[in-house]
Every structure is written in C-alpha cells, then in structure tokens.
C-alpha positions as a Markdown table, in Angstrom:
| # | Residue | x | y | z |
|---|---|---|---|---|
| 1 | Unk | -56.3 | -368.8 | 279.2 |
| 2 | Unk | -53.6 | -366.2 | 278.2 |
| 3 | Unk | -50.2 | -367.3 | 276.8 |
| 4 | Unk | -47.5 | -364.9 | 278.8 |
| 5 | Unk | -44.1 | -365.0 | 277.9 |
| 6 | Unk | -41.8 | -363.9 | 280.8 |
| 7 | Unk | -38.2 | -362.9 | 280.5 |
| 8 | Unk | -36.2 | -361.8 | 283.8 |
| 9 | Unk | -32.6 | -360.4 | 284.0 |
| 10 | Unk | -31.2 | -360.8 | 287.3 |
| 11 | Unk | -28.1 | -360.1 | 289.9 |
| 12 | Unk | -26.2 | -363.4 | 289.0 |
| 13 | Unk | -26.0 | -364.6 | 292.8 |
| 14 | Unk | -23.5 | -366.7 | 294.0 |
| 15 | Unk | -23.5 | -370.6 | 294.4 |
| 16 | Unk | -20.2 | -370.5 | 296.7 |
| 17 | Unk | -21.4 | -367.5 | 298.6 |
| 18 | Unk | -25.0 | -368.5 | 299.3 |
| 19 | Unk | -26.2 | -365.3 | 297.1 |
| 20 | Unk | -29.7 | -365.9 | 295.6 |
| 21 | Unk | -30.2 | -364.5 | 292.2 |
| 22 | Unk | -32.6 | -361.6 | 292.2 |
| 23 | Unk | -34.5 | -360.3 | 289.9 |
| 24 | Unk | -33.9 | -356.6 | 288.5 |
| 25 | Unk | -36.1 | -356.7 | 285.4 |
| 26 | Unk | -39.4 | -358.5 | 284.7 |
| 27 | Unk | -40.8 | -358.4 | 280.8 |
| 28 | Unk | -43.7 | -359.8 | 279.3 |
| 29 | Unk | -45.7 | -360.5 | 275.9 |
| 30 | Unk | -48.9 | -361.3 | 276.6 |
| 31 | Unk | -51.8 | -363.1 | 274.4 |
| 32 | Unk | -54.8 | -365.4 | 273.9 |
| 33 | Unk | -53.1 | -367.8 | 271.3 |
| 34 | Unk | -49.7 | -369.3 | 271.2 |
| 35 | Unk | -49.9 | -367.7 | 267.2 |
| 36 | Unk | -51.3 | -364.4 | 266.6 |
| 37 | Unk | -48.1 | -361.8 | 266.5 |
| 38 | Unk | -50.9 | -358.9 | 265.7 |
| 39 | Unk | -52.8 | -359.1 | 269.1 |
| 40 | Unk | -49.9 | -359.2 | 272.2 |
| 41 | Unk | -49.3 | -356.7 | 275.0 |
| 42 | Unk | -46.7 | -355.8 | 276.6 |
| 43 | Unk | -45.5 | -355.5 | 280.4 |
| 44 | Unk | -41.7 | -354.1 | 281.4 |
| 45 | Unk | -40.7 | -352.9 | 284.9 |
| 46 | Unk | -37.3 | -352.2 | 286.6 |
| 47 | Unk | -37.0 | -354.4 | 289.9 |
| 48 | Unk | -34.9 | -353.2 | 292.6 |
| 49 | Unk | -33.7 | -355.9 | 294.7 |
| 50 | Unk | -32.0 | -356.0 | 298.1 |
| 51 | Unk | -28.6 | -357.3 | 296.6 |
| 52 | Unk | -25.9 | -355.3 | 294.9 |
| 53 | Unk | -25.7 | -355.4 | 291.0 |
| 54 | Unk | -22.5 | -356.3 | 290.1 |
| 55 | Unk | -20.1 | -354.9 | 287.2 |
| 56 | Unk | -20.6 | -357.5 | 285.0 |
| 57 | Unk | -24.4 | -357.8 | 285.0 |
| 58 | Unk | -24.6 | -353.6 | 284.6 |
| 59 | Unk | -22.2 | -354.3 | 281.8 |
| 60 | Unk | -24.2 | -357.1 | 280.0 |
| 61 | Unk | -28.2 | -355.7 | 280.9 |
| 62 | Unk | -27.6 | -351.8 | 280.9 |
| 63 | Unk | -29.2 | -352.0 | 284.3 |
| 64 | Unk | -27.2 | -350.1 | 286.9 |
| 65 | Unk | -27.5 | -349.7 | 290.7 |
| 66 | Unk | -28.5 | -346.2 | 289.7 |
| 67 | Unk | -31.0 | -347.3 | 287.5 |
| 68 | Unk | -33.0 | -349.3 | 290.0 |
| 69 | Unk | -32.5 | -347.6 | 292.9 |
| 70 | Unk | -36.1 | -345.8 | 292.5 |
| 71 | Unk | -37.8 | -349.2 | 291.2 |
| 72 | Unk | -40.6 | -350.9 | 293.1 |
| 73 | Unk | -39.9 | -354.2 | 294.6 |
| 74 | Unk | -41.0 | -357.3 | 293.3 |
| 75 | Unk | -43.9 | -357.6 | 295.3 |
| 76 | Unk | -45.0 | -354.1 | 294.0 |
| 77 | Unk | -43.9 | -355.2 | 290.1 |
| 78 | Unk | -46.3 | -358.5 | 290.5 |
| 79 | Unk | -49.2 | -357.0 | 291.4 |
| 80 | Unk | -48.9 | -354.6 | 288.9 |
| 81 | Unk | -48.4 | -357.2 | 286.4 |
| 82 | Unk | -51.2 | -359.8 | 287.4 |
| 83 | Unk | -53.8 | -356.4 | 287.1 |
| 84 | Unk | -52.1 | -356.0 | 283.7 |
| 85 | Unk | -53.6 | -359.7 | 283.5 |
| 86 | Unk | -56.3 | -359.1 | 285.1 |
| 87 | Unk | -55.8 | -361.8 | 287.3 |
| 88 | Unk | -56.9 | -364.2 | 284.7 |
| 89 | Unk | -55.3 | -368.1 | 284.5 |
| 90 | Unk | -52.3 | -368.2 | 282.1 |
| 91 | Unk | -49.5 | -370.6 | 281.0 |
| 92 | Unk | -46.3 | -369.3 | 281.6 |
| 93 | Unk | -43.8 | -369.6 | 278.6 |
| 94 | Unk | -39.8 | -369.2 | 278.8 |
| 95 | Unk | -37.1 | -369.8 | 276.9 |
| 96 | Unk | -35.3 | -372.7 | 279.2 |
| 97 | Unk | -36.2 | -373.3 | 282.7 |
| 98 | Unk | -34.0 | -370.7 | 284.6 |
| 99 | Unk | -36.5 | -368.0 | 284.4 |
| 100 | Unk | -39.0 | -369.9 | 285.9 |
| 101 | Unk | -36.7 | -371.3 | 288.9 |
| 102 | Unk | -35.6 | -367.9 | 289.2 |
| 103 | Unk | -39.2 | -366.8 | 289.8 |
| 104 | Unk | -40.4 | -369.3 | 292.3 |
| 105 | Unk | -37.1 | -369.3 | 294.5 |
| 106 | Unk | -37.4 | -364.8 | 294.6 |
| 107 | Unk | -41.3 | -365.3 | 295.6 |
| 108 | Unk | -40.9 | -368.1 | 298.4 |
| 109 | Unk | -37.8 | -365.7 | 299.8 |
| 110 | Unk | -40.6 | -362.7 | 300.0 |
| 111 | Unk | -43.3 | -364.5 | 300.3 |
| 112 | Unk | -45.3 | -363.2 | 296.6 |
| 113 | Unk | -48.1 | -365.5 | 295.7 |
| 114 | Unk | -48.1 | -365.6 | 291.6 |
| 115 | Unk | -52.2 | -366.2 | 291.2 |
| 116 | Unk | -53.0 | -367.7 | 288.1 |
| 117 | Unk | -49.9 | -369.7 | 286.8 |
| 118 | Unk | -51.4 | -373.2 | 285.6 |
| 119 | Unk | -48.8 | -374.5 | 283.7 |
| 120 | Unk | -45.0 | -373.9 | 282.2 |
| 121 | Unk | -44.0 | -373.9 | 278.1 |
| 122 | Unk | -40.0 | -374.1 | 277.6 |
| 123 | Unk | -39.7 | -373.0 | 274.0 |
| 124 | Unk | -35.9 | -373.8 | 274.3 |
| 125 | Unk | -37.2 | -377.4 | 274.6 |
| 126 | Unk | -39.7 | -377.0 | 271.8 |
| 127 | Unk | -37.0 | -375.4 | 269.6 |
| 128 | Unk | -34.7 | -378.7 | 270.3 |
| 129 | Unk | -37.3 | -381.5 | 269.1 |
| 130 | Unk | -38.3 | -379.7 | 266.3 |
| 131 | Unk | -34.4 | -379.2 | 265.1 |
| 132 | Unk | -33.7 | -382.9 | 266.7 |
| 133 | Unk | -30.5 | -380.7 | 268.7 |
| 134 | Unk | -28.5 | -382.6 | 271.3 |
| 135 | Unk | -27.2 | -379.0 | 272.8 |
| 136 | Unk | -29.5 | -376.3 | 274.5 |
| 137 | Unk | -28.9 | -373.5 | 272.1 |
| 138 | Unk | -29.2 | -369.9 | 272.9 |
| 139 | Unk | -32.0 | -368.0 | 272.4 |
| 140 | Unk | -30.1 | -365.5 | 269.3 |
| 141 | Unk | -29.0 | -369.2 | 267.8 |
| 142 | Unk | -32.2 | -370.9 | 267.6 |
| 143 | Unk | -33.3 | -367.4 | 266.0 |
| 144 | Unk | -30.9 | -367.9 | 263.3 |
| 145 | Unk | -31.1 | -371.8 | 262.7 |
| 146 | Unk | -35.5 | -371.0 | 262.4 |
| 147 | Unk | -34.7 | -368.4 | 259.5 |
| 148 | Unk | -35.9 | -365.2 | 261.5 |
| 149 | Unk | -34.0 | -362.2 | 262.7 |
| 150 | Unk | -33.1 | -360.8 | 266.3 |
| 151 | Unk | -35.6 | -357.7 | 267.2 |
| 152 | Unk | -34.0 | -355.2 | 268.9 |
| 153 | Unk | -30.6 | -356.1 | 271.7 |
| 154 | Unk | -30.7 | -359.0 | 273.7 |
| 155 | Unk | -30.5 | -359.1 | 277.6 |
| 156 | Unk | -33.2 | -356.6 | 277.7 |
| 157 | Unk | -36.3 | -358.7 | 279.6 |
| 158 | Unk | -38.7 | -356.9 | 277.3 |
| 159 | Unk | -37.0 | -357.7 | 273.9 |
| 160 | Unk | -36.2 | -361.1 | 274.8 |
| 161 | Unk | -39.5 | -362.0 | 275.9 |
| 162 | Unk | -41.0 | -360.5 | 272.5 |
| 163 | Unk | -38.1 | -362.7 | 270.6 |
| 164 | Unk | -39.2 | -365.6 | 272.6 |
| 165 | Unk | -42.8 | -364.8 | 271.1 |
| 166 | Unk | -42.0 | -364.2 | 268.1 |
| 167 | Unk | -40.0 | -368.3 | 268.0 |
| 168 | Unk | -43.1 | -369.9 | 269.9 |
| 169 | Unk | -45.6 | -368.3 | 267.2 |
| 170 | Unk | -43.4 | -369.7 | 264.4 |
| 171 | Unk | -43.3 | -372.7 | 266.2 |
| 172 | Unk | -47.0 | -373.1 | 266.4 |
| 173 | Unk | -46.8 | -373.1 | 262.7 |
| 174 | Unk | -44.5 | -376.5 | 262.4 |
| 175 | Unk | -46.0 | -378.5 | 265.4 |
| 176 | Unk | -48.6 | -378.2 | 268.0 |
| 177 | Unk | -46.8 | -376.0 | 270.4 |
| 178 | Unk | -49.4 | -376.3 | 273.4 |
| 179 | Unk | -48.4 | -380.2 | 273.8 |
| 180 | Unk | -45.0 | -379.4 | 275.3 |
| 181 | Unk | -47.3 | -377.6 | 278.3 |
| 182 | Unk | -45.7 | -378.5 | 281.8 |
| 183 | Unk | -49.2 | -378.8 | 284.1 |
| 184 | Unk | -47.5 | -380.3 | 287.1 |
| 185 | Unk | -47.9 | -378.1 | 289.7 |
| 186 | Unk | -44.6 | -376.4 | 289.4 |
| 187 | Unk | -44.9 | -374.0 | 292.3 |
| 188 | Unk | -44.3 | -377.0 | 294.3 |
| 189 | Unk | -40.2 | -377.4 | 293.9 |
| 190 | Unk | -40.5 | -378.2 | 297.9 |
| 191 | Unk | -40.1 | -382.3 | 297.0 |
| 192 | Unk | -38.9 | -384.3 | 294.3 |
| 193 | Unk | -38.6 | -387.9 | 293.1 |
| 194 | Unk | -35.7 | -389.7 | 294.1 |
| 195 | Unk | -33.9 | -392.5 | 292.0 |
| 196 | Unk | -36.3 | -394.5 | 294.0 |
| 197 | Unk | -38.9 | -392.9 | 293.1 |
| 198 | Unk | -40.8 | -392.0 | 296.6 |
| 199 | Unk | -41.0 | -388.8 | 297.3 |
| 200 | Unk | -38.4 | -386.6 | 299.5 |
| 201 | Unk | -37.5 | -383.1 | 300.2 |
| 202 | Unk | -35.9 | -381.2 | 297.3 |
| 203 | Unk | -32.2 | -379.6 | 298.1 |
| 204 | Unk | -34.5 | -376.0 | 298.0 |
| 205 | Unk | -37.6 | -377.6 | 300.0 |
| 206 | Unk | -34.5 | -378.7 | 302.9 |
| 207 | Unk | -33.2 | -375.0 | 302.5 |
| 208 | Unk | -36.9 | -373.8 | 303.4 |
| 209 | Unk | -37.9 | -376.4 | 306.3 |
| 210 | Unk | -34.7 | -375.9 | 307.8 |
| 211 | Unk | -35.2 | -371.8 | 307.7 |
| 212 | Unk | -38.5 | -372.5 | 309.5 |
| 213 | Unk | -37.8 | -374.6 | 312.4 |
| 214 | Unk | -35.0 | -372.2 | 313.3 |
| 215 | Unk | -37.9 | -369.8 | 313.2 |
| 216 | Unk | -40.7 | -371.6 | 315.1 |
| 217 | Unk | -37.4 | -373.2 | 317.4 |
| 218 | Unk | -38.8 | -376.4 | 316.8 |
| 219 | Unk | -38.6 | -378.6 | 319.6 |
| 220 | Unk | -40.2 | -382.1 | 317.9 |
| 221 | Unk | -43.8 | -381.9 | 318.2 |
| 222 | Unk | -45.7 | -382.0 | 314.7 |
| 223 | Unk | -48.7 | -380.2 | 315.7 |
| 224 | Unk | -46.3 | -376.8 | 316.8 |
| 225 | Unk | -44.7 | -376.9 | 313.3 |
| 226 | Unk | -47.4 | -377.4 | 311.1 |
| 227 | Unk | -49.8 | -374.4 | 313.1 |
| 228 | Unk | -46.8 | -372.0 | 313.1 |
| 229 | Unk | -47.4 | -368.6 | 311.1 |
| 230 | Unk | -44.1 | -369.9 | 309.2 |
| 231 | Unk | -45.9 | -372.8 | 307.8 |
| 232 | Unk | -49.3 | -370.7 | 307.2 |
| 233 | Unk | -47.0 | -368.4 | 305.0 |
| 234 | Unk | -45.9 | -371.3 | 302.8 |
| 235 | Unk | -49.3 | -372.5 | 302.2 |
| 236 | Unk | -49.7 | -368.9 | 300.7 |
| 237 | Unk | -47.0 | -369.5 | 298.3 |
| 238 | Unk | -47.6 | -372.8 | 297.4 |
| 239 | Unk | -49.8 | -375.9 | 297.1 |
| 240 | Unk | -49.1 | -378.3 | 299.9 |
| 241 | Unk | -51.4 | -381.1 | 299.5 |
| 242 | Unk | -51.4 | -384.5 | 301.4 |
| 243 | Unk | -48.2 | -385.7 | 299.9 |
| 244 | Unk | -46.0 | -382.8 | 300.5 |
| 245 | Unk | -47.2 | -383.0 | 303.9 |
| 246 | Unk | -46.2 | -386.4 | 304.9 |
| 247 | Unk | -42.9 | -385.5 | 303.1 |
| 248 | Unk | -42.0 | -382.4 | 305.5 |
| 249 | Unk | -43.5 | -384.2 | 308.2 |
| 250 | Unk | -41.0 | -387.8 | 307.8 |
| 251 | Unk | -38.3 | -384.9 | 307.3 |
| 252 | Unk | -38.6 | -383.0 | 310.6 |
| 253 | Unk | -38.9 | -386.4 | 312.4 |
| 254 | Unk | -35.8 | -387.8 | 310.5 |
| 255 | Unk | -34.1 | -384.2 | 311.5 |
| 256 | Unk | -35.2 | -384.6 | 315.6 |
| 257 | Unk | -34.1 | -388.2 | 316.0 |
| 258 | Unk | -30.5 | -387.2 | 314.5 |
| 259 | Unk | -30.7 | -384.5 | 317.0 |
C-alpha cells in the first residue's frame, strides 16, 4: 500500500455561474511509508481542461492558457499516473478536503475511473489535533507553527504536494499519522446522511441523476433507468452497492410522482 500525496491547481469555477472547477495541474509524492523522506517519487503533469483559465488563477499558479494548450487531458494525465503507480492500492493524502472533492467531481464529469484509491488522509486535519487549532490553517502556516521551512513557491501542484510530505512525515514522528485514514468509500459522494440519519441523495448525487434521466428521457419505469448505458457508466466510476441503489431508486420515484 503506497502513501501518495496529491496536490491539484485548478480553474476556480464558478458557484453563481454553474462553472466546475477543473483541474490544470496534477502533482504527486509518492511512497511506501507515511515517514521515509529518502525513498519518494515524483509525478507532475500540466492538465488542459475544456474551461478558460482566468487572470487571476494564471496570476497566482504561473499556468497560462498558453501553457496548457498542448497538455494531455485528464483522462490521458491519470493513466499515466496510475502506470507511474503501477496500478497498485494507495491511500490518498491531501492537505484539506478540496483536492479530493475536486478530483471526484472532474472524473464523474469525464467519466475517469481512479483504480486503486482505498482510503483518504487530510493532513490539514492531522496538523489541527496535534496543535489543538480551532481554524484550518494554511498549508505555509502550519509549516511555520511545526518549525520547518517552505520548499520551493507555493501554488505549484508538485511543490505543494512535496511540502505536504514533508508535514505528514514530521507528523508521523509526534502521533500515529495512519489513524486519521478516511476508509469510507469516498468515491461514493452520490448520498449522504441526513439530520435524520437515513440515507438521501447528496446535492452532487441530484446534479448527476438529474443529468441522466434527461439523457435516458426517463419516462418512470425503474427497469429503463437502471439498464441505461448512462447508469452502466456510473457503475464505472463508482461503487453503487445495495444502499445507493434503493436511494436513486426512492429518488426517481419521488421525482415522477411530482411530475
């Protein structure tokens, strides 16, 4: 089981607008311990997306339209990165979530299967129990409060990730690191728990069904939703067990009757 620690810089997107965020750079630091600084590889590529890179974002990564207008796609930049890991099983690690939401949201909107991925590590939450901080710092700050120094400029995915590293590995030296490991199976962000607690569609998982029974034109029969190539797609990307399921299912029933 590999350790990989992933950094992406992206367009921005917009909320108001309906713009996803897409990623334009994808770094990693790679090893077999969450400790060992001597033994890591690395993994950088340039991402061209399908959205425009704004001023401010060229301003802050260094990454222009120019720069990526010769880049692979992210399809072509994940397969070259799970050869890199030889498709083996790894725990992803990240400093905060966005990265990873980032990630999941790009692949279910081109349909990339990321093999491998059994569990998330949030050092930004690591960093925040150890120092008992009620504030997410930022990644540069919780360099400084731990002592260490900054490698290199930030908002590069490459240096990041390898700063990220370098606070994990110090980490692993004050508290067992691999006890903050996320196993739920977080390329699921289809459903959530409600204040409830049962089980209902998340506002992304709405976004998706929605999307597909416009595709398939959905006319209220289960068994014509659930054999569509739409749905056989989204089995690709993600693990829809028994649960999810019944969830999509009481949606798209819920969804006809108001109809």
């Amino acid at each position: 089981m590999h350790y990989i620690v992933i950094d992406l810089e992206y367009t921005g997107g917009n909320k108001r607008k309906n713009i996803q965020n897409e990623i334009i750079q994808f770094g990693a630091v790679k090893s077999s311990t969450p400790s060992n600084l001597a033994r890591v590889k690395f993994f950088s590529k340039h991402v061209k997306p399908n959205a425009y890179i704004p001023k401010r974002i060229s301003e802050l990564t260094g990454i222009s339209n120019k720069t990526i207008k010769s880049a692979p796609s992210l399809g072509q930049v994940l397969y070259g990165f799970r050869n890199w890991n030889f498709s083996k099983d790894f725990i992803m690690v990240s400093w905060g979530e966005n990265d990873l939401r980032i990630l999941i949201e790009n692949c279910y909107t081109y349909a990339i299967h990321v093999k491998g991925l059994k569990g998330h590590l949030n050092i930004q939450e690591v960093v925040m129990d150890v120092l008992q901080l009620t504030h997410a710092p930022s990644l540069t700050k919780a360099i400084e409060l731990l002592g260490l120094t900054f490698v290199k400029e930030q908002h590069n995915a490459l240096n990041d990730a390898y700063n990220t590293y370098i606070l994990m590995s110090h980490l692993s030296q004050i508290v067992d690191v691999k006890k903050y490991i996320d196993h739920k199976p977080i390329l699921n962000p289809l459903i959530k728990k409600n204040k409830n607690g049962s089980y209902v569609l998340s506002k992304f998982g709405k976004k998706v069904i929605d999307n597909m029974m416009i595709s398939v034109k959905y006319s209220g029969y289960d068994d014509e939703f659930f054999e569509s190539d739409s749905f056989f797609q989204l089995q690709k990307q993600t693990r829809i067990d028994t649960r999810t399921v019944k969830v999509i299912r009481k949606y798209i029933s819920s969804f006809v009757n108001q109809a």
